[in-house]
C-alpha positions in Angstrom: 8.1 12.4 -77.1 6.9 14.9 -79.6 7.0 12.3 -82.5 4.6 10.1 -80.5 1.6 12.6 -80.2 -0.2 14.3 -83.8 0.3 18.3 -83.7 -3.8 17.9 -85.0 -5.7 21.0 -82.7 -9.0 18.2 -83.2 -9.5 17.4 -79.3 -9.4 13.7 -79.4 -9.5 11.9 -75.5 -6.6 9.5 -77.3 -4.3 12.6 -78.0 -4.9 14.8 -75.0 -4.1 11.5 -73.4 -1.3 11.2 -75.2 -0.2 14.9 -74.7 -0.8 14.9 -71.3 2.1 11.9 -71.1 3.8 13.4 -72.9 3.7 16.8 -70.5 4.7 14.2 -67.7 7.6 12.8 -69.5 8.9 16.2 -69.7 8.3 18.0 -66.2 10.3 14.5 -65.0 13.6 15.9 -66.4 12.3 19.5 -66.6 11.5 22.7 -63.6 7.7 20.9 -62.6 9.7 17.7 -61.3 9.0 18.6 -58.0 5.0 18.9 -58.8 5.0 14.8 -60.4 8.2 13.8 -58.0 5.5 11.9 -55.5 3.3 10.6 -57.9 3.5 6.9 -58.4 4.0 4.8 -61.4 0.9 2.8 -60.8 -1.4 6.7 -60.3 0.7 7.8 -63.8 -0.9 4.7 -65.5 -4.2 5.1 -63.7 -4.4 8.4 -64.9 -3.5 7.0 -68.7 -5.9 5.0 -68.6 -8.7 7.2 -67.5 -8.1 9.9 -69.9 -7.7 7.8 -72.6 -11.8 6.9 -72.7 -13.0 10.3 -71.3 -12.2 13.5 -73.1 -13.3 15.8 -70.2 -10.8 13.7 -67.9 -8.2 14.0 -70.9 -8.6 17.7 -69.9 -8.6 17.9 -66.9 -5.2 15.9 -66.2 -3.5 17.9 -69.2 -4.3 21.5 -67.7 -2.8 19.9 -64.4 0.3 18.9 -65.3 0.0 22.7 -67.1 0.1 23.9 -63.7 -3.7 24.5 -63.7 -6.3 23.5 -61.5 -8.8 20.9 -62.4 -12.9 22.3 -62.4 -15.3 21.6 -59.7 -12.6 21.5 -56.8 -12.2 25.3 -55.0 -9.1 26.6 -54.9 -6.7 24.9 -51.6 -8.9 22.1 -51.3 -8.6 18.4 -52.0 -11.6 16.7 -53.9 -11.1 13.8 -51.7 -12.4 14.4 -48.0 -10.1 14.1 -45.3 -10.9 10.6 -43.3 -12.4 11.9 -39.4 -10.7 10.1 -37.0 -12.1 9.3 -34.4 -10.7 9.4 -30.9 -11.7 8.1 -27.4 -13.2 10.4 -25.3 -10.9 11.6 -22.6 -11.1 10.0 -19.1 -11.1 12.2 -15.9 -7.8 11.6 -14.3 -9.3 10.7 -10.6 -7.9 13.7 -8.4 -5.6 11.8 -5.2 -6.7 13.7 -1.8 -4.2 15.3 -0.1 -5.3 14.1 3.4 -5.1 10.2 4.1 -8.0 7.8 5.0 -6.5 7.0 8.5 -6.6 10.3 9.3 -10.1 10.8 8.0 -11.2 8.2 10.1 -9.7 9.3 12.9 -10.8 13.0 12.7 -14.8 11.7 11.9 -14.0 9.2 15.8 -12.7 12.6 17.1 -16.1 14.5 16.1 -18.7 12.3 16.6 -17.2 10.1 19.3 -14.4 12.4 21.0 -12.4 9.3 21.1 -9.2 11.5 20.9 -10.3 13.8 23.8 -10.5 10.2 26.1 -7.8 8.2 25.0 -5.0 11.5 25.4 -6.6 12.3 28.5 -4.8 11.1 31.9 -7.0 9.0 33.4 -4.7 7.8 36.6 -6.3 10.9 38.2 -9.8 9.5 37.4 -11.4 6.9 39.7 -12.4 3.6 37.3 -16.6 4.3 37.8 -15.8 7.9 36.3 -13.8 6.4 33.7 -16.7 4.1 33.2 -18.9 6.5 32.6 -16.9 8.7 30.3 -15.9 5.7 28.2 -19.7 4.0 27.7 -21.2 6.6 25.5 -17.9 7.4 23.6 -17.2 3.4 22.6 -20.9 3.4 21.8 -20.5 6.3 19.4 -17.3 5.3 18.1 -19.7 1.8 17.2 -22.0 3.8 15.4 -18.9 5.3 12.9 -17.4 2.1 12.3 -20.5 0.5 10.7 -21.7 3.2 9.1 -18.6 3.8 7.0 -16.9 0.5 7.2 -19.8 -1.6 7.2 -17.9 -3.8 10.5 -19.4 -7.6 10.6 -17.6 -10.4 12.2 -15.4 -12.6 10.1 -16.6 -16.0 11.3 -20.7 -16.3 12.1 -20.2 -18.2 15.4 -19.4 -17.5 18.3 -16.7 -17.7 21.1 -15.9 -21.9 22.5 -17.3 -23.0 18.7 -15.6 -25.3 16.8 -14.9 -24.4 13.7 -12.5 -25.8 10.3 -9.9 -24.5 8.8 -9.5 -24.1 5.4 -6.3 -26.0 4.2 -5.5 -22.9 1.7 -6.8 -20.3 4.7 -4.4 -17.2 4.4 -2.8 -16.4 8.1 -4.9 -12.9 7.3 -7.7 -14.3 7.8 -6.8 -17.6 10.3 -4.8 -17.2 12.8 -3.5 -20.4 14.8 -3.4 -20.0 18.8 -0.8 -23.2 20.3 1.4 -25.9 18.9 -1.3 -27.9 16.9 -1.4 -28.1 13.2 -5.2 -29.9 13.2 -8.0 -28.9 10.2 -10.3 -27.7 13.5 -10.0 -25.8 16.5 -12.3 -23.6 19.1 -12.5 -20.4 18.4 -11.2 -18.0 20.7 -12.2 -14.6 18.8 -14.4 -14.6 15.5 -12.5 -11.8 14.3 -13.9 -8.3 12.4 -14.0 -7.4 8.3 -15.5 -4.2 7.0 -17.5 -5.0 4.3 -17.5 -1.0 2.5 -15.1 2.1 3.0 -17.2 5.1 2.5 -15.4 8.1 4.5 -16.2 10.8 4.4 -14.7 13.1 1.7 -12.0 15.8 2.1 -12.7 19.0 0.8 -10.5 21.3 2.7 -7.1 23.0 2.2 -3.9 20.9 1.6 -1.9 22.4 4.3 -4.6 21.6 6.9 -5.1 17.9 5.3 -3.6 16.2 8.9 -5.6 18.1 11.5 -7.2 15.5 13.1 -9.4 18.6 15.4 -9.7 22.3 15.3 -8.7 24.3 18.3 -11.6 25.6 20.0 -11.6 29.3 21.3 -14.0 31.1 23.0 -14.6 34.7 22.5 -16.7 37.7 23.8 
């Protein structure tokens, strides 16, 4: 291309223009290849174009393709900010207790009700007044447990003898057919229980003690 550019030292935006294409045509075939081998034709045109109206950026893309580096951009850095990305804040994997829910139930019955202690306890030797009177206080306490942290209601508000309708889409969860008939209505023989919350309470010991239900008690002097 060196019969397409004037050899005139008169900076002229049309010439450095022209110069610097002419610089590009030959680091294609020549050792700066690799610096132009990305660029696109449409950013080759675009740069043309831009130096052919403005001296300074005449300049600017000629000591470039010289291997230079253009002014007002530091050494290593891009003129063109990098776009932040922005990412969604990271959600708190919910940790999985090691001990299960039965068995926090069971131990909180145990602790406040020592329903445990009476059930496992051999009560043939027991006459049934002194069963009574072990099992009032602990059913009343295990009463107390089971609507504080289940929230226990009945599941029909009516009671026992009532009649009452089945749903035709009732699941057999929550009806429960007693006898041959297949009728919409029937008496109600039990109103049945829902709990209307779960709030147990939490586990905050070590893993390998996650199933004791109570500790051993020992006395010592």
């Amino acid at each position: 291309m060196g019969n397409r550019c004037s050899q005139s030292k008169e900076s002229v935006p049309a010439l450095d223009a022209c110069r610097g294409i002419a610089k590009l045509d030959d680091c294609m075939n020549g050792p700066c290849s690799l610096k132009v081998g990305n660029m696109s034709l449409g950013i080759a045109f675009k740069a043309f174009f831009a130096a052919l109206g403005n001296r300074d950026k005449a300049q600017q893309i000629n000591l470039v393709l010289s291997g230079g580096h253009p002014r007002g951009i530091p050494e290593g850095k891009s003129s063109v900010s990098p776009e932040k990305v922005e990412t969604a804040p990271a959600q708190a994997v919910p940790v999985k207790s090691p001990r299960d829910p039965a068995v926090t139930l069971l131990a909180t019955l145990q602790r406040e009700a020592r329903l445990v202690d009476l059930i496992q306890e051999d009560l043939s030797q027991y006459s049934d007044a002194q069963v009574g009177a072990a099992a009032r206080p602990c059913l009343q306490q295990c009463a107390g447990v089971l609507k504080r942290a289940m929230g226990l209601e009945p599941l029909l508000d009516a009671a026992d003898g009532d009649s009452v309708e089945i749903p035709a889409d009732a699941s057999p969860t929550r009806f429960q057919r007693i006898g041959e008939g297949a009728s919409a209505s029937g008496k109600l023989v039990h109103h049945g229980w829902q709990a209307t919350k779960i709030e147990l309470p939490t586990w905050t010991g070590e893993t390998a003690d996650a199933n004791i239900i109570a500790a051993a008690q020992v006395q010592t002097s």
